[in-house]
C-alpha angles and dihedrals in degrees: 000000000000118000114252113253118211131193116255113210086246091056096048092047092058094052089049088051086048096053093041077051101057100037084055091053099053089046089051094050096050099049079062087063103048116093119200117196122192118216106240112248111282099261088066096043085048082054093046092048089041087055092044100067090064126052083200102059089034096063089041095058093042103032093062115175086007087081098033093134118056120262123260133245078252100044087054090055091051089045100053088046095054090049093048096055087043089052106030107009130237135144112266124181107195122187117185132176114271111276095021080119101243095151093056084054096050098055092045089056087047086059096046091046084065116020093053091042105246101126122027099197122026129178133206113214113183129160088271139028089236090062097048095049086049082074093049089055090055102049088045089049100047085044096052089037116025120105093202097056105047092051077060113035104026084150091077108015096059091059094042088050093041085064095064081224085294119137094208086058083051091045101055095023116134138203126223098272083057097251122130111275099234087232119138119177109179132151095271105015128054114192117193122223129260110218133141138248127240095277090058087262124134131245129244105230080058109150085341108172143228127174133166123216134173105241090238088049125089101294106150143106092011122188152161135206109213129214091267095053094258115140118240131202137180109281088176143047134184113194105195110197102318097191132082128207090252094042092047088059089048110090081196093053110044086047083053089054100053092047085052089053100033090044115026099020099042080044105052093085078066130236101315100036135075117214117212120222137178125206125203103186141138140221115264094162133017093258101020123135092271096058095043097069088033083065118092100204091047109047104009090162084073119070100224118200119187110208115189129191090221112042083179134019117219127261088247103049080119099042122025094023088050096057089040088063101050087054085054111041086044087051095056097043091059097038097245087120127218096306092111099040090049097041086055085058106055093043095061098019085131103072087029088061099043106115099004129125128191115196086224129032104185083057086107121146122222103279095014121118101216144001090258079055101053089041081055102048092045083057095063090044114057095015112187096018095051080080103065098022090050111018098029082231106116115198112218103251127242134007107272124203088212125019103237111162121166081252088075092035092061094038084066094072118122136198092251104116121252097270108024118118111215126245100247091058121141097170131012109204131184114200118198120203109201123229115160094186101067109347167304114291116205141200137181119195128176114203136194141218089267097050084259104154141201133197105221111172125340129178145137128258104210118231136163131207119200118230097221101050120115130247100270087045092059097052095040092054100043089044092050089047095050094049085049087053093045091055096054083045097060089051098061119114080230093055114176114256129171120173087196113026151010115315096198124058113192129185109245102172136062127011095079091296103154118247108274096000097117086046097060093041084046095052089048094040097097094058096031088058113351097255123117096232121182131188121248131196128199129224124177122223086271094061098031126108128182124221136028119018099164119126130163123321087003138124124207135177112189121213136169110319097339142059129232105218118196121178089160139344083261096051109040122137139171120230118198144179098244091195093054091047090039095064100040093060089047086045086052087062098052089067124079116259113279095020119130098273098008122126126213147184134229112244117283125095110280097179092143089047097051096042079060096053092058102048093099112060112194098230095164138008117171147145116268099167118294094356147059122225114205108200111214125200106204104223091198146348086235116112125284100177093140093056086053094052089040091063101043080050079057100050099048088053083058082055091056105053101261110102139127093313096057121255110342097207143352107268109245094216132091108271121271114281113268107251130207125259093242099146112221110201110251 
């Protein structure tokens, strides 16, 4: 048996200081955590009520140096706008010259949504996520740092500041009754705390919310649960310029983009409730998503309003200005600088003035002498894209010899079902454009004997190559990929068949491929998946040459506009003039659908395929010698994988006898086998 242990006094002393301790220690603790906040002396309560009846005077008083220069005509009509969809809702696109400071007035606004208590959950939705969160990073900064708004709102700026910007602070911070303050202060979301007057009332700005979202993120179906256990859900969206250069030039995208906002945006208030939003953009592309809810017809539920940094141009915009930019332009070249060009301005501003109208006169660069100075000289500067940046009027860009849009493209579908071959059929090809990083991107295409083509089934098999592999690795991914690929390929309906030729054209140059891979996979193809596959290299006008390209040991059978090389039946290539093959396939899509050369596509909606045919716009072809040079505009650095693969569809057609000229000969092979009517999704 154990010994009894009693308790000295000492003993029990020390545990009576240790709980006393420890008691002390976790008050302590929690009156650090207690933030106490003081209203400000009625005269300053009776001016914060006063500003806030106007947006206008409210920024002006908080924004400080942002709105040193008076507003515009057309800033007032923004202005109006954007307070009327705070108060009393609507649904309001605003496009305003760059630098007109649309954005500052967005995030003031932003400020004013949640701080005065108009709006109780408000959400910024921007291109990118990284944009978006670039206003929630102002307002957090102005309510943990302006003077001015803390002499006016010390209700919520006392707790914002008392969090050193820390969410853990947010997170365990308390208010003077000991309860937890409501306030959440986290990279994309800002909650606003909920604390008393002195009366014991709530504010209004009470757990008001603001979150930032990039439009192609998870925005939808967006909710809160409140302290006192109310839902709450967005009331109010910004939608600060949705749209990015690259997406502006995507048809797709830009299609992908107005379902988001007319679906999961105008649907994030729920089913019984309509959202407001408000939408400074600008017009990047005739037809971009800017000017689509700019546009009246097509989105009369927006009220659109077109802001332009000149309203008139001058009477001598052809003469004086002329002469102006040649000054200018000269002056720079040499490195004299703009002293001549501005000096003859001022020297005849009167005539080069005459008739003209900026939107804004105080829009006056350091150095320049007016606001119709500083429009003129942003037009030399920045030439074509002064248009869309600063009058919110793009101009297309490029001189093309054919008008081909993936309007057209898509107008070319057809009621034939995804998979099925048609009837009039000679050669069925698939064409594979290589790229390791991401995937194989595939094309079938049935021709007739009239070049008449027909899109039957395209698709990507998605890869990845690892950077970092060697060499051998390299070679064996992409091998075993492509002989995964051949094998779902055989089993199409539309299964590729060609009587003279190879009847499937894979890309073997460029995007990482390692040097003679496709070739091998191409020698062993037929047995790997049953499909006779050949390897295809691309040269532009620059690096083609017509003619001869025999050399020892070597076969070559020369075709239009490219040449078939054999140096055995292991090692055996095309090489082809991608320019030449390029445009003939555009040129396909600009026919109606059965007509002698046209291409066409099975039912379904191709919007992506046909923005990538597209990608690449024919502004000049001519004769220079022995050779002819085709000038490309690149709509766009996005992918056109699928204009690559058309074209190669195009070229082992050619192979096959059927090219330009119609169907060379008549194959001496049995026809292709009859397939079934199986559709595959595209």
């Amino acid at each position: 048996m154990t010994a009894k242990t009693t308790l000295t006094d000492t003993d029990k002393a020390a545990v009576k200081q240790s709980v006393k301790h420890a008691r002390l220690v976790e008050a302590s603790r929690k009156l650090a955590r207690i933030v106490k906040h003081t209203d400000p002396p009625a005269e300053v309560r009776a001016e914060r009520d006063a500003l806030e009846e106007s947006l206008k005077g409210w920024m002006l008083h908080h924004g400080g140096d942002a709105f040193c220069d008076p507003f515009s005509p057309d800033h007032e009509k923004v202005l109006a706008k954007i307070e009327h969809a705070i108060n009393k809702g609507g649904l309001f696109s605003l496009a305003m010259p760059r630098g007109h400071g649309k954005s500052t007035i967005l995030k003031w606004a932003t400020l004013y949504c949640i701080l005065t208590g108009r709006r109780r959950y408000v959400v910024i939705i921007a291109a990118t996520a990284e944009m978006a969160q670039a206003v929630v990073d102002f307002v957090r900064q102005q309510i943990q740092e302006s003077d001015t708004l803390h002499a006016h709102y010390p209700h919520v700026t006392t707790y914002a500041r008392a969090t050193d910007g820390k969410a853990i602070k947010a997170r365990y911070q308390l208010r003077a009754d000991g309860k937890t303050s409501g306030i959440h202060w986290s990279k994309t979301t800002l909650v606003l705390p909920e604390v008393l007057d002195l009366s014991g009332e709530p504010y209004v700005s009470n757990g008001a919310i603001l979150e930032g979202h990039g439009l192609t993120g998870a925005i939808r179906g967006k909710w809160r649960d409140t302290k006192t256990g109310k839902v709450l859900r967005p009331d109010f969206a910004l939608l600060d310029d949705p749209s990015t250069r690259e997406s502006a030039e995507s048809e797709s995208q830009n299609n992908m983009r107005e379902r988001i906002i007319m679906g999961d945006v105008l649907g994030l208030a729920g089913p019984r409730e309509k959202i407001a939003a408000v939408m400074p953009c600008t017009i990047v592309q005739p037809g971009d998503l800017a000017a689509r809810f700019l546009d009246h017809e097509k989105h009369p539920e927006w009220s659109g309003e077109t802001c332009r940094l000149v309203e008139k141009w001058p009477d001598e915009q052809d003469g004086l200005w002329a002469e102006y930019a040649h000054l200018y332009e000269d002056g720079i070249a040499q490195g004299r600088g703009t002293k001549e060009a501005f000096a003859f301005y001022k020297k005849n501003r009167a005539a080069m003035d005459k008739g003209a109208q900026a939107s804004w006169e105080h829009r006056i660069r350091k150095g320049e002498t007016s606001a119709i100075h500083t429009a003129e000289n942003l037009l030399i500067e920045t030439k074509d894209q002064f248009w869309a940046e600063y009058q919110n009027e793009p101009k297309k860009h490029g001189v093309t010899l054919y008008t081909l849009t993936p309007k057209i493209v898509q107008s070319r579908t057809t009621d034939r079902p995804g998979g099925v071959v048609p009837d009039w059929a000679q050669v069925v090809i698939a064409a594979t454009d290589i790229n390791p990083s991401y995937a194989l991107t595939t094309v079938v295409v049935a021709f007739g004997a009239n070049q008449t083509a027909a899109v039957c089934w395209y698709g990507l098999h998605k890869m990845h190559v690892p950077k970092e592999s060697t060499e051998i690795e390299r070679r064996r991914i992409i091998y075993e990929e492509l002989a995964k690929h051949g094998r779902a390929l055989a089993t199409l309906p539309c299964r590729p068949q060609s009587a003279r030729g190879p009847s499937w054209i894979i890309d073997g140059g460029g995007g990482g491929n390692p040097k003679g891979m496709v070739q091998d996979f191409a020698f062993h193809s037929t047995q790997i998946c049953g499909l006779q596959a050949i390897c295809y290299f691309g040269r532009g006008w620059s690096n083609w040459h017509r003619g001869s390209h025999g050399g020892a040991g070597r076969r070559v059978r020369v075709g239009e506009e490219y040449y078939h090389a054999m140096e055995s039946r292991a090692k055996q290539w095309l090489v082809c003039n991608t320019d030449y093959w390029r445009e003939i396939m555009q040129r396909g899509w600009t026919g109606e659908p059965g007509a002698p050369g046209s291409c066409s596509l099975p039912k379904g909606n191709h919007a992506e395929f046909a923005s990538q045919i597209c990608r690449f716009q024919l502004s000049e072809k001519q004769d220079v010698g022995d050779k002819v040079v085709w000038l490309w505009n690149v709509v766009t650095s996005q992918p056109h994988d699928y204009s690559d693969a058309m074209h190669m569809a195009y070229i082992a057609a050619s192979v096959s006898g059927i090219g330009t000229g119609g169907q060379v000969a008549k194959p001496t092979a049995s026809k292709r086998p009859r397939t079934g009517v199986t559709v595959i999704p595209l």
